[in-house]
mmCIF file of the N, C-alpha and C atoms, coordinates in Angstrom:
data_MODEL
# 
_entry.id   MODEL 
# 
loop_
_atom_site.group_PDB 
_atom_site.id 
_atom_site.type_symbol 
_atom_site.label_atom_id 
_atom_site.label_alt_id 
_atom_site.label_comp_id 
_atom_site.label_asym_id 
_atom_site.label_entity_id 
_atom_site.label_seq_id 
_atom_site.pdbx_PDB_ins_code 
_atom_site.Cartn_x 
_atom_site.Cartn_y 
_atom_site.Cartn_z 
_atom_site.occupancy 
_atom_site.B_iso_or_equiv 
_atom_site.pdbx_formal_charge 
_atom_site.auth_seq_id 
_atom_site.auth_comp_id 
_atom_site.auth_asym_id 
_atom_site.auth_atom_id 
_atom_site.pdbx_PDB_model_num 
ATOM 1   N N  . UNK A 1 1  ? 50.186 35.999 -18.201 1.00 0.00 ? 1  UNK A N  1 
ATOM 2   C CA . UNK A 1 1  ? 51.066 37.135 -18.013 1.00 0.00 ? 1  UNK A CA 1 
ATOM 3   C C  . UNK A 1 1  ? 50.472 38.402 -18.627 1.00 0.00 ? 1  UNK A C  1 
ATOM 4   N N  . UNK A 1 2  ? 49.625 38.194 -19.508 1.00 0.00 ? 2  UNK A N  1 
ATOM 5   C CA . UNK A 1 2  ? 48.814 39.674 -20.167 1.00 0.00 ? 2  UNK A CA 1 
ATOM 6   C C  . UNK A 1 2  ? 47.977 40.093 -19.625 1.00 0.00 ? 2  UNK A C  1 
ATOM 7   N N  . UNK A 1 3  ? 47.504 39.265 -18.057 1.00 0.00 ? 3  UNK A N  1 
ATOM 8   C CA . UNK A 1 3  ? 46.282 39.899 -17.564 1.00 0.00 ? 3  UNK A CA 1 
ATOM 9   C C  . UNK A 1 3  ? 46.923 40.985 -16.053 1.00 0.00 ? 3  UNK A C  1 
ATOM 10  N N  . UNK A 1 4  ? 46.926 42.331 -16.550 1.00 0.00 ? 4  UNK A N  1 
ATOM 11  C CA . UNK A 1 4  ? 47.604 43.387 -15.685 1.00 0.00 ? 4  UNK A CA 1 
ATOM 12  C C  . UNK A 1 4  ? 46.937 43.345 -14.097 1.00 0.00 ? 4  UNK A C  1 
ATOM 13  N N  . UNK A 1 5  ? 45.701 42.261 -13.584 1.00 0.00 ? 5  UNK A N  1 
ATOM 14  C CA . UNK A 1 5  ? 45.545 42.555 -12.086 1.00 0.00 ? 5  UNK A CA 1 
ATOM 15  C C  . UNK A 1 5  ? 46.273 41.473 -11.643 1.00 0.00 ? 5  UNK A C  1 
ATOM 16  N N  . UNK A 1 6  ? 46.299 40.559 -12.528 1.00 0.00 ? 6  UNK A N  1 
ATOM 17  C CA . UNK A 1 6  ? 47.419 39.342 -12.042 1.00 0.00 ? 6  UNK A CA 1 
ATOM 18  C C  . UNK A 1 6  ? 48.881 39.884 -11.546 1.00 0.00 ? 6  UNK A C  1 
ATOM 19  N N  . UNK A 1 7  ? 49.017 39.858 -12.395 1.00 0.00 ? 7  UNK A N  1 
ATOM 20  C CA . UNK A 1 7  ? 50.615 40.621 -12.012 1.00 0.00 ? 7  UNK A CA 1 
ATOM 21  C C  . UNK A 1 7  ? 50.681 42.052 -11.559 1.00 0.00 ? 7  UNK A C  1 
ATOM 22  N N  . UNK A 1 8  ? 49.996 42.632 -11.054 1.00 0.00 ? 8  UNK A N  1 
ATOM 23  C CA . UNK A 1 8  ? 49.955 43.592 -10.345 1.00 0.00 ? 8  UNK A CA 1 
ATOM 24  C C  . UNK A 1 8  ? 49.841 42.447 -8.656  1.00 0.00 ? 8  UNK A C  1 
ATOM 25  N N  . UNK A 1 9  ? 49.238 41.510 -8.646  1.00 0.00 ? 9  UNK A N  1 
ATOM 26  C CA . UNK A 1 9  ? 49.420 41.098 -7.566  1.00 0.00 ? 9  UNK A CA 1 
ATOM 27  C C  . UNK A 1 9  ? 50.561 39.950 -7.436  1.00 0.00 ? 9  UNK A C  1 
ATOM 28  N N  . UNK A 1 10 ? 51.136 39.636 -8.154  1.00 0.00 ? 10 UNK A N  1 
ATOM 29  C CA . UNK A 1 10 ? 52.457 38.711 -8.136  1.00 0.00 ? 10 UNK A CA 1 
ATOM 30  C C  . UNK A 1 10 ? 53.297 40.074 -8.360  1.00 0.00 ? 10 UNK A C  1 
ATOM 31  N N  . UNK A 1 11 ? 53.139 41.091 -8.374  1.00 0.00 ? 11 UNK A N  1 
ATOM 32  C CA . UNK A 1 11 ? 54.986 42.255 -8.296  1.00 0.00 ? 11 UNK A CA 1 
ATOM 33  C C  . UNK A 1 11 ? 54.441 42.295 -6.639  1.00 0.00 ? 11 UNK A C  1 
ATOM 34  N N  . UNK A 1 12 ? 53.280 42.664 -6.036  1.00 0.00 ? 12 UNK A N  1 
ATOM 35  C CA . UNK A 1 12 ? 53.099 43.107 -4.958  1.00 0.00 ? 12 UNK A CA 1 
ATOM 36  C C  . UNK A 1 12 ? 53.770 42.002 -3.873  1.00 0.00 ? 12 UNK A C  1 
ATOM 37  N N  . UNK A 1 13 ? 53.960 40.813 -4.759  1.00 0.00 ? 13 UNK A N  1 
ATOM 38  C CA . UNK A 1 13 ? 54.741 39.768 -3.295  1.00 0.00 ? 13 UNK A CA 1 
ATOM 39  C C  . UNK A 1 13 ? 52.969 39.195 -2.539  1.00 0.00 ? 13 UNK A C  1 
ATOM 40  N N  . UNK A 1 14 ? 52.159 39.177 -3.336  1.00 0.00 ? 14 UNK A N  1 
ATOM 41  C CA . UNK A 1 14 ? 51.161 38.312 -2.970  1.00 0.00 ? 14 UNK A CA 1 
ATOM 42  C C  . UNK A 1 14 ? 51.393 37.149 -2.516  1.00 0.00 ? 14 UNK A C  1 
ATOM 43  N N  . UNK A 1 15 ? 50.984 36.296 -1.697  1.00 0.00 ? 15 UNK A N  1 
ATOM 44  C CA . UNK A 1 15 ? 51.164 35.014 -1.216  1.00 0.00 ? 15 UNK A CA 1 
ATOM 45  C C  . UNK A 1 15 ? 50.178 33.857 -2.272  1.00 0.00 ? 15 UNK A C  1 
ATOM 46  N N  . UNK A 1 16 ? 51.271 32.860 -2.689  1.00 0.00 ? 16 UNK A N  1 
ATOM 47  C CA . UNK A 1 16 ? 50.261 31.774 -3.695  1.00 0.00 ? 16 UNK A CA 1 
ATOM 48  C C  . UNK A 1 16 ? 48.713 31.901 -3.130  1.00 0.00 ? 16 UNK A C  1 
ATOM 49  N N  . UNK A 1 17 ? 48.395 31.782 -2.149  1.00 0.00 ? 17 UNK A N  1 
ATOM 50  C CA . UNK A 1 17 ? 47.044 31.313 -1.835  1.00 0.00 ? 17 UNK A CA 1 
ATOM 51  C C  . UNK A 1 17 ? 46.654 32.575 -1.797  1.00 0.00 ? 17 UNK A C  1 
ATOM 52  N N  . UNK A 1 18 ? 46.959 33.839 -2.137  1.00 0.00 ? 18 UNK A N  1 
ATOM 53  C CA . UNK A 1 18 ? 46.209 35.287 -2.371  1.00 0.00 ? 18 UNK A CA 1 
ATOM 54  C C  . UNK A 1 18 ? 46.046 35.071 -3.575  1.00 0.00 ? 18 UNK A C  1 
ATOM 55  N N  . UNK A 1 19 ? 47.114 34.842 -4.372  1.00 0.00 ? 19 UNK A N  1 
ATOM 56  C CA . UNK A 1 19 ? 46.852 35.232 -6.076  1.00 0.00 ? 19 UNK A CA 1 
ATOM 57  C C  . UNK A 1 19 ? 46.155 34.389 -6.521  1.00 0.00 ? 19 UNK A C  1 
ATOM 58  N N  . UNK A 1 20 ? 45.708 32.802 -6.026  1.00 0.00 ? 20 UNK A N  1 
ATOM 59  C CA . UNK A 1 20 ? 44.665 31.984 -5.947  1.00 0.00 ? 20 UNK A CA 1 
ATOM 60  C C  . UNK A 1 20 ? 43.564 32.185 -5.851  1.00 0.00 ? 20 UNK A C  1 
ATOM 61  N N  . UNK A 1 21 ? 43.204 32.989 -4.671  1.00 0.00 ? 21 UNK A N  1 
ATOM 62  C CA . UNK A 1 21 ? 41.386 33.546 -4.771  1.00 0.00 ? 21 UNK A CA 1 
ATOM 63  C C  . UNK A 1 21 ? 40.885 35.057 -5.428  1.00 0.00 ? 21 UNK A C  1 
ATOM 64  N N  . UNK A 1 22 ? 42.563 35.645 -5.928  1.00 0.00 ? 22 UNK A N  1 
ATOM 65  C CA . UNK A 1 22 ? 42.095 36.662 -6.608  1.00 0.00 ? 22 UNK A CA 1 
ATOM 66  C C  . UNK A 1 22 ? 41.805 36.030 -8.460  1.00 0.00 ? 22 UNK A C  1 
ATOM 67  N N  . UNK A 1 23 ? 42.505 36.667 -9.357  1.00 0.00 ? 23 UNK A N  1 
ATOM 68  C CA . UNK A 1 23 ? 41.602 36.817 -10.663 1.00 0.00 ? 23 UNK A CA 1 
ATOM 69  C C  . UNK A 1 23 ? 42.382 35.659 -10.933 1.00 0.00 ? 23 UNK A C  1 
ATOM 70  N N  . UNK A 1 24 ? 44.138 35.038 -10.862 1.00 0.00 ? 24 UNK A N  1 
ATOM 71  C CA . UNK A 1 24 ? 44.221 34.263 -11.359 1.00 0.00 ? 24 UNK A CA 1 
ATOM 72  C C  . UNK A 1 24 ? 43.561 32.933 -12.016 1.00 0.00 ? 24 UNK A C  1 
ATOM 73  N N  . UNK A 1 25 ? 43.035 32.317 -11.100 1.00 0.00 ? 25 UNK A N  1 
ATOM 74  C CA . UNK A 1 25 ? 42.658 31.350 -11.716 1.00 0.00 ? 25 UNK A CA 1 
ATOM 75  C C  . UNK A 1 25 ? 41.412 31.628 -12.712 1.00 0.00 ? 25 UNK A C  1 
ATOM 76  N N  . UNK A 1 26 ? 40.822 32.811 -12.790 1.00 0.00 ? 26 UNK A N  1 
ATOM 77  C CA . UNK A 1 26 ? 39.621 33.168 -13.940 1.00 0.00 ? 26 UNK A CA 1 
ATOM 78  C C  . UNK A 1 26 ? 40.521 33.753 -14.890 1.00 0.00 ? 26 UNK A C  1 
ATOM 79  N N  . UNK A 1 27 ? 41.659 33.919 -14.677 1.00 0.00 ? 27 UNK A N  1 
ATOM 80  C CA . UNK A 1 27 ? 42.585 34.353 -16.230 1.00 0.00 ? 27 UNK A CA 1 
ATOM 81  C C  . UNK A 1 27 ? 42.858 33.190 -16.430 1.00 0.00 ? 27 UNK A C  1 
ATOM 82  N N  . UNK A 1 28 ? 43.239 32.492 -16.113 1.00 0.00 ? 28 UNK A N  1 
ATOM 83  C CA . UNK A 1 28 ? 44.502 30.921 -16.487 1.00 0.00 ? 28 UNK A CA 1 
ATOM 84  C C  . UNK A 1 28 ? 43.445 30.376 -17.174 1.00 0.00 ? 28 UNK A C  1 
ATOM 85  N N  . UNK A 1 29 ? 42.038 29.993 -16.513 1.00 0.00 ? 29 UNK A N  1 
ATOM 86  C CA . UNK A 1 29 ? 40.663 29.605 -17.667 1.00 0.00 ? 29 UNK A CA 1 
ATOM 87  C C  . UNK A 1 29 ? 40.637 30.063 -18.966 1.00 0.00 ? 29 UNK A C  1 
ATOM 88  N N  . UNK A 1 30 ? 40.210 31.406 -18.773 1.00 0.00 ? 30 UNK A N  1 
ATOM 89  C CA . UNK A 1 30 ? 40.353 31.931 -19.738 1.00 0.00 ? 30 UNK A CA 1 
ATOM 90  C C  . UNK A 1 30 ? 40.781 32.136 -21.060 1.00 0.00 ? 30 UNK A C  1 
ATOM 91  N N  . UNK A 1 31 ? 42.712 31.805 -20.640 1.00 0.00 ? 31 UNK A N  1 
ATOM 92  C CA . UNK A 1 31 ? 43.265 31.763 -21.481 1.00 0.00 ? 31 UNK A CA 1 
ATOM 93  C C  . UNK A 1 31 ? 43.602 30.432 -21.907 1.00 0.00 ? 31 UNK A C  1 
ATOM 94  N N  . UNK A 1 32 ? 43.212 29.135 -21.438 1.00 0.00 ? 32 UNK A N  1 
ATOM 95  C CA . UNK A 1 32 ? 43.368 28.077 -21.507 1.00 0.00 ? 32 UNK A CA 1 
ATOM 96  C C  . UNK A 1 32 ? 42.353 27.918 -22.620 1.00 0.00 ? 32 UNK A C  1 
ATOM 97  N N  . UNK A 1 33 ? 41.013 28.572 -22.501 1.00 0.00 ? 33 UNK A N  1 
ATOM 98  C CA . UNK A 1 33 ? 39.779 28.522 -23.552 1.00 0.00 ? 33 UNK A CA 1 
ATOM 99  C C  . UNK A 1 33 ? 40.382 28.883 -24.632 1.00 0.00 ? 33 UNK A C  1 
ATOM 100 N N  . UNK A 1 34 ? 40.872 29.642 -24.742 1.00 0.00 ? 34 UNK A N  1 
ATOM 101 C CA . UNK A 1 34 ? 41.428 30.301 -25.761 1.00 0.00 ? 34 UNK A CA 1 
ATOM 102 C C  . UNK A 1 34 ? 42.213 29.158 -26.290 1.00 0.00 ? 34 UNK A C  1 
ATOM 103 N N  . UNK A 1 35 ? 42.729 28.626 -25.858 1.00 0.00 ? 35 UNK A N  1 
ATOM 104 C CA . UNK A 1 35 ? 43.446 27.292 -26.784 1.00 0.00 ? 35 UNK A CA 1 
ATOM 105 C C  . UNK A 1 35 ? 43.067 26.188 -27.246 1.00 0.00 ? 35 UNK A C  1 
ATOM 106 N N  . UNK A 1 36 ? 41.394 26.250 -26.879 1.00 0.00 ? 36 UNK A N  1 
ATOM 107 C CA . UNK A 1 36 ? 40.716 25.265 -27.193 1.00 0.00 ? 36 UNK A CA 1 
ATOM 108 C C  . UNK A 1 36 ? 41.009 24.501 -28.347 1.00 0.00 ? 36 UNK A C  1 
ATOM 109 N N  . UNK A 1 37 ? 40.927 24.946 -29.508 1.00 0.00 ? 37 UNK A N  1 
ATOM 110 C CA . UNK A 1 37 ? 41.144 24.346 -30.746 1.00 0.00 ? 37 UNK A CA 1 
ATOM 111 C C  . UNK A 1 37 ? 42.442 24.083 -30.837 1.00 0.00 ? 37 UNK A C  1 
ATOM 112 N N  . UNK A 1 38 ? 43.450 24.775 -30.609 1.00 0.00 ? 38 UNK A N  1 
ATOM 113 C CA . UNK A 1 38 ? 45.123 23.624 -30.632 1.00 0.00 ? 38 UNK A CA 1 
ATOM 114 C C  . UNK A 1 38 ? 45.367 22.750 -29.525 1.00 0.00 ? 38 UNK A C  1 
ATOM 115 N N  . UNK A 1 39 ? 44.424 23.560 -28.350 1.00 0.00 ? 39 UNK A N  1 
ATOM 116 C CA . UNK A 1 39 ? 45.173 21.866 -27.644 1.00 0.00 ? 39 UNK A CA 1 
ATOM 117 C C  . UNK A 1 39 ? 44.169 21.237 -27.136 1.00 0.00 ? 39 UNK A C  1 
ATOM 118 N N  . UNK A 1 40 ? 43.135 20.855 -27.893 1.00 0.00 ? 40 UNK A N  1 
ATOM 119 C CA . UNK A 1 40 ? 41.905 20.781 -27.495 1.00 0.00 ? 40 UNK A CA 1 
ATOM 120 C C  . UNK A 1 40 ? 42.013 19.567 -26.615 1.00 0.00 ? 40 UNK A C  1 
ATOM 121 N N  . UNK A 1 41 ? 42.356 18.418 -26.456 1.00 0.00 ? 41 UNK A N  1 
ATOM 122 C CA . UNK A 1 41 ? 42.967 17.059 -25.440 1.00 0.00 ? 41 UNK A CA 1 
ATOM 123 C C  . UNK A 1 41 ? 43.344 18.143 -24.107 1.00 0.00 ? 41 UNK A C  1 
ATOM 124 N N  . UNK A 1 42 ? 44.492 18.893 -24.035 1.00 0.00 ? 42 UNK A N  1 
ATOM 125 C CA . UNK A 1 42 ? 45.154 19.256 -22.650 1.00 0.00 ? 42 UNK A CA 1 
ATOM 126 C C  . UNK A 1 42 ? 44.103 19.826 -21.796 1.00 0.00 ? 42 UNK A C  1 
ATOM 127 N N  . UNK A 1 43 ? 43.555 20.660 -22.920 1.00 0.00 ? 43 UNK A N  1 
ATOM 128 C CA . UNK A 1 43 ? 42.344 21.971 -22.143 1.00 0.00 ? 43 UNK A CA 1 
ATOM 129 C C  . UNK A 1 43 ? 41.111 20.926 -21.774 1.00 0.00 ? 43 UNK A C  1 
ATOM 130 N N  . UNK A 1 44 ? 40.621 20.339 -22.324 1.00 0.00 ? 44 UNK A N  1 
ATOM 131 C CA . UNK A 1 44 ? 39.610 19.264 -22.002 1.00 0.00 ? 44 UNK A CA 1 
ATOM 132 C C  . UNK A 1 44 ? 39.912 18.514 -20.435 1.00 0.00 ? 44 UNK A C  1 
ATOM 133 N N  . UNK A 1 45 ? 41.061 18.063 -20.591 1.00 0.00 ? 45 UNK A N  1 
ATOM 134 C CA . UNK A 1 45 ? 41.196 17.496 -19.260 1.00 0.00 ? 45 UNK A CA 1 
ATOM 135 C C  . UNK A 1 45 ? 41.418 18.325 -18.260 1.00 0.00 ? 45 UNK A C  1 
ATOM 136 N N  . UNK A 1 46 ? 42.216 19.568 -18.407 1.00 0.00 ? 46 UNK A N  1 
ATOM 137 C CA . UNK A 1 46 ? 42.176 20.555 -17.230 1.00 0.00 ? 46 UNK A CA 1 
ATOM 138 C C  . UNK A 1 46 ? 40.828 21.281 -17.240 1.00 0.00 ? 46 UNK A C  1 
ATOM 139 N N  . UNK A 1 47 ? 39.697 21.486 -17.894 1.00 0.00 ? 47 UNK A N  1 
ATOM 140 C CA . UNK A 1 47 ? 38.856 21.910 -17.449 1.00 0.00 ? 47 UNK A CA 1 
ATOM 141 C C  . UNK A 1 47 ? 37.314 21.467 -16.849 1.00 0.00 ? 47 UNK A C  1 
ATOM 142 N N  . UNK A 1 48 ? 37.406 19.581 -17.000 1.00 0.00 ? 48 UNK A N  1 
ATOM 143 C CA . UNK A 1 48 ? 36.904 18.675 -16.400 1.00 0.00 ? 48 UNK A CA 1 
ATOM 144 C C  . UNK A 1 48 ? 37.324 18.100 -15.338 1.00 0.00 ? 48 UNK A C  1 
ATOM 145 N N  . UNK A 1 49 ? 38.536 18.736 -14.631 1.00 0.00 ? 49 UNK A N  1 
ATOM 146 C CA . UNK A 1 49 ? 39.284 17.989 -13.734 1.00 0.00 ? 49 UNK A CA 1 
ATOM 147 C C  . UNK A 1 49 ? 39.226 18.859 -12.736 1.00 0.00 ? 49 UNK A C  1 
ATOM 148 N N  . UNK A 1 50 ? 38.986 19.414 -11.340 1.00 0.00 ? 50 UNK A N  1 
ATOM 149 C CA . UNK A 1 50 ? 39.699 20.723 -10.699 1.00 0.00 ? 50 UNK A CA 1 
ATOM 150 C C  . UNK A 1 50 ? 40.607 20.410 -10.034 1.00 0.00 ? 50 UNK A C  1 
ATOM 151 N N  . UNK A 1 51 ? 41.076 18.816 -9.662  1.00 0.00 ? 51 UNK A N  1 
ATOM 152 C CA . UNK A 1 51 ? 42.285 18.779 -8.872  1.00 0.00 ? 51 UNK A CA 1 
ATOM 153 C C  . UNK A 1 51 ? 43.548 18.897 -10.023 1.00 0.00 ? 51 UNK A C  1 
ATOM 154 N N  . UNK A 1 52 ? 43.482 18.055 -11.206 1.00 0.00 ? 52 UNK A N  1 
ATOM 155 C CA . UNK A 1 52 ? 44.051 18.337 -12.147 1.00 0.00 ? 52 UNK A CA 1 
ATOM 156 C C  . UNK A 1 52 ? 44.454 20.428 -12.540 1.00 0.00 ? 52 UNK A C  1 
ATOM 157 N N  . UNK A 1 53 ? 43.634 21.033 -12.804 1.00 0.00 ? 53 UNK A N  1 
ATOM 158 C CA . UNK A 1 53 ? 43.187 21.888 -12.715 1.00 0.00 ? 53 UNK A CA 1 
ATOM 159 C C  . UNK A 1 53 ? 44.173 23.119 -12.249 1.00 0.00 ? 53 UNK A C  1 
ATOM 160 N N  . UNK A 1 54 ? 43.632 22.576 -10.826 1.00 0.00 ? 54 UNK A N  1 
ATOM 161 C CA . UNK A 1 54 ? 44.112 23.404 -9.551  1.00 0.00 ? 54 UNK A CA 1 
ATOM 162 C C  . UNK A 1 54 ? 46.048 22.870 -9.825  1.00 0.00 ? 54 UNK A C  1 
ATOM 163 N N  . UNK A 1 55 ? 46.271 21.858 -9.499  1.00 0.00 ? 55 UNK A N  1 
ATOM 164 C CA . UNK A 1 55 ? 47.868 21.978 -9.668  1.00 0.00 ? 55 UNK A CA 1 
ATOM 165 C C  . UNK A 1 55 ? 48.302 22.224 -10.952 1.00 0.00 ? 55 UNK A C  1 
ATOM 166 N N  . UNK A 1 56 ? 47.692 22.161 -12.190 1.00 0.00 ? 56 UNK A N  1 
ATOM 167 C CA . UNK A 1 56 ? 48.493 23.314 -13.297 1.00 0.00 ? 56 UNK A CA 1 
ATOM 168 C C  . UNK A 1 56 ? 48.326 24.341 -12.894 1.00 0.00 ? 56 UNK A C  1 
ATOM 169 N N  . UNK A 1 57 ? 47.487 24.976 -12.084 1.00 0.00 ? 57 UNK A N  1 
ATOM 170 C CA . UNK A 1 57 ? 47.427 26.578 -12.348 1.00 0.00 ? 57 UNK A CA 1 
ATOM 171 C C  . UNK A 1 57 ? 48.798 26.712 -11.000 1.00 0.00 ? 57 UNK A C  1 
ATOM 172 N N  . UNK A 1 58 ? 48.529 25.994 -9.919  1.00 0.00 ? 58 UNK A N  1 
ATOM 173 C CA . UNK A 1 58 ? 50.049 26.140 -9.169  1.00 0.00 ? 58 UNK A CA 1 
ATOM 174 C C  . UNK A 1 58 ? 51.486 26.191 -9.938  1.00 0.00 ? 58 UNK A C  1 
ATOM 175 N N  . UNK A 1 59 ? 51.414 24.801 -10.696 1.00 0.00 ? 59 UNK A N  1 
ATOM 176 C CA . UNK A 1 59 ? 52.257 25.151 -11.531 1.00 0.00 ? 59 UNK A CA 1 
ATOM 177 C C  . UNK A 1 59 ? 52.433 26.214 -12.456 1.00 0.00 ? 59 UNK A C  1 
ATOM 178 N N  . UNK A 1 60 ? 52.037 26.710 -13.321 1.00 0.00 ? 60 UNK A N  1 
ATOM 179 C CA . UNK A 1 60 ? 51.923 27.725 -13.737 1.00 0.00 ? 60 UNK A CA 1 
ATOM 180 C C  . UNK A 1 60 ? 52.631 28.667 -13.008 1.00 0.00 ? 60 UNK A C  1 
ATOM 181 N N  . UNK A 1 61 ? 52.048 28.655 -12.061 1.00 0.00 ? 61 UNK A N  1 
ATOM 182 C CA . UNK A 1 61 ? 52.181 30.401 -11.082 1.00 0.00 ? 61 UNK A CA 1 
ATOM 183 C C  . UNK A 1 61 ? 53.222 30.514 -10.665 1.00 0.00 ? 61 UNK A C  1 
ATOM 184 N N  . UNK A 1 62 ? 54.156 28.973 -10.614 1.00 0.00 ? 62 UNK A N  1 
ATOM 185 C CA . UNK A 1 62 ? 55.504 29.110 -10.406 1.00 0.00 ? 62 UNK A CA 1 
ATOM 186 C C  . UNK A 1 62 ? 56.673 29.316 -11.124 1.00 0.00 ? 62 UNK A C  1 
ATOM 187 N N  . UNK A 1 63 ? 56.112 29.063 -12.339 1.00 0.00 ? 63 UNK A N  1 
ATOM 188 C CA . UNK A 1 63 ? 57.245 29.308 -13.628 1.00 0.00 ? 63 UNK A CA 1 
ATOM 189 C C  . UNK A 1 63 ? 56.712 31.427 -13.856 1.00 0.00 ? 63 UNK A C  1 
ATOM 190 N N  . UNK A 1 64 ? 55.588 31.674 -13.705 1.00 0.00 ? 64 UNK A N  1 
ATOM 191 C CA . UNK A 1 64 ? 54.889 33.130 -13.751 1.00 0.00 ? 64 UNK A CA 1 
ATOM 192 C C  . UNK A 1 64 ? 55.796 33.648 -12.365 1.00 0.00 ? 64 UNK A C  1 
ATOM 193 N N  . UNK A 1 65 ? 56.259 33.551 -11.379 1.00 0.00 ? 65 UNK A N  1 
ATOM 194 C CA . UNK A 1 65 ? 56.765 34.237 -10.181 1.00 0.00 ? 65 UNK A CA 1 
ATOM 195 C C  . UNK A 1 65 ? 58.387 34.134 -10.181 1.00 0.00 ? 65 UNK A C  1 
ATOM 196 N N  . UNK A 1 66 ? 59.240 32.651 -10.731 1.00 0.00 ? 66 UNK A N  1 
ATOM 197 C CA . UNK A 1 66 ? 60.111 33.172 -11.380 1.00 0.00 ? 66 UNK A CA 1 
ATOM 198 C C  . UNK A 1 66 ? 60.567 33.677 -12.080 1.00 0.00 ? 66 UNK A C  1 
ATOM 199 N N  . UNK A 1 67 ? 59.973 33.890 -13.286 1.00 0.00 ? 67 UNK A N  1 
ATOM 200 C CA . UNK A 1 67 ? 60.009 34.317 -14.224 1.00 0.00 ? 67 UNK A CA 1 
ATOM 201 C C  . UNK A 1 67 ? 59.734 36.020 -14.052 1.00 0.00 ? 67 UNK A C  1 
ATOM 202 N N  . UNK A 1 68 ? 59.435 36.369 -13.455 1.00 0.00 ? 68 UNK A N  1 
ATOM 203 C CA . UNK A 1 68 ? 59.047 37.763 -12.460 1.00 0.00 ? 68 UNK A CA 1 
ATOM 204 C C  . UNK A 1 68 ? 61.011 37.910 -11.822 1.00 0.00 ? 68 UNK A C  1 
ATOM 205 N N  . UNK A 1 69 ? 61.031 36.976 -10.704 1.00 0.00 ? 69 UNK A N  1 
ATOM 206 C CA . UNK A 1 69 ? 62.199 37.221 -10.181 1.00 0.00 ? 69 UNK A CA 1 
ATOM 207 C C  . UNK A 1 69 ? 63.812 37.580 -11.122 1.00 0.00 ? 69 UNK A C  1 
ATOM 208 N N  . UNK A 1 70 ? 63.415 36.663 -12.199 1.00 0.00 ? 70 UNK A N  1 
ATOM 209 C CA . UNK A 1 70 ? 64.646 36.797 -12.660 1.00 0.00 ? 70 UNK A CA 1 
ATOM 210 C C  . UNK A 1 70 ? 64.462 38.021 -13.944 1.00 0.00 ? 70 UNK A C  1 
ATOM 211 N N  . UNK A 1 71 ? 63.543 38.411 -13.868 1.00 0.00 ? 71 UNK A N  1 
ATOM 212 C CA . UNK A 1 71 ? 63.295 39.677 -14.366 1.00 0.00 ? 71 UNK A CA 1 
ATOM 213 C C  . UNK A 1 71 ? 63.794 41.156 -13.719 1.00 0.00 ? 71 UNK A C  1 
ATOM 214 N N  . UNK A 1 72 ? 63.298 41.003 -12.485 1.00 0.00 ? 72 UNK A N  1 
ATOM 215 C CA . UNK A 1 72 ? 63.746 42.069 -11.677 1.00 0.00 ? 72 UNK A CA 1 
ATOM 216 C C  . UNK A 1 72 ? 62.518 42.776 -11.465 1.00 0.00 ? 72 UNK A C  1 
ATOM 217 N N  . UNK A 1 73 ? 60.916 42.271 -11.897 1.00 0.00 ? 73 UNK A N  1 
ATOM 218 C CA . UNK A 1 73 ? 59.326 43.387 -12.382 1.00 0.00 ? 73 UNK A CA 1 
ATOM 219 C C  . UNK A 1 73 ? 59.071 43.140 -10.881 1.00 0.00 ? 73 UNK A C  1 
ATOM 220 N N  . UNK A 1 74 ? 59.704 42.244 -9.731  1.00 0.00 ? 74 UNK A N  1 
ATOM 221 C CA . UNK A 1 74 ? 58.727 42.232 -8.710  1.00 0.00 ? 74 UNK A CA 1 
ATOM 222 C C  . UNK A 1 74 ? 59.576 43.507 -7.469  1.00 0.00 ? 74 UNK A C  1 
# 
């Protein structure tokens, strides 16, 4: 949620499979690295896995787009 081209393209009403080949999934990495050392087990397996991977970051994007809606930011 802190990375401003992401959500510049989830207010725009991007379609999952747009916000997919744009930056999301190189933020969700990103910030997943960043947790290396507390969750070092979760991040390990999502970042050796891409089917694993790929459906957290779906998931993700769905709690990130409601979480938008019931905001009112989109």
């Amino acid at each position: 949620m802190k990375n401003e081209e992401v959500m510049n393209q989830m207010k725009a009403g991007n379609s999952k499979e747009q916000i997919m080949l744009g930056d999301y999934p190189k933020a969700l990495t990103h910030a997943i690295m960043n947790t290396l050392t507390t969750n070092n087990d979760l991040s390990s397996r999502l970042l050796s896995n891409n089917l694993l991977m790929d459906k957290f970051a779906r998931s993700i994007l769905e709690v990130f787009i409601e979480n938008l809606k019931q905001t009112g930011n989109t």
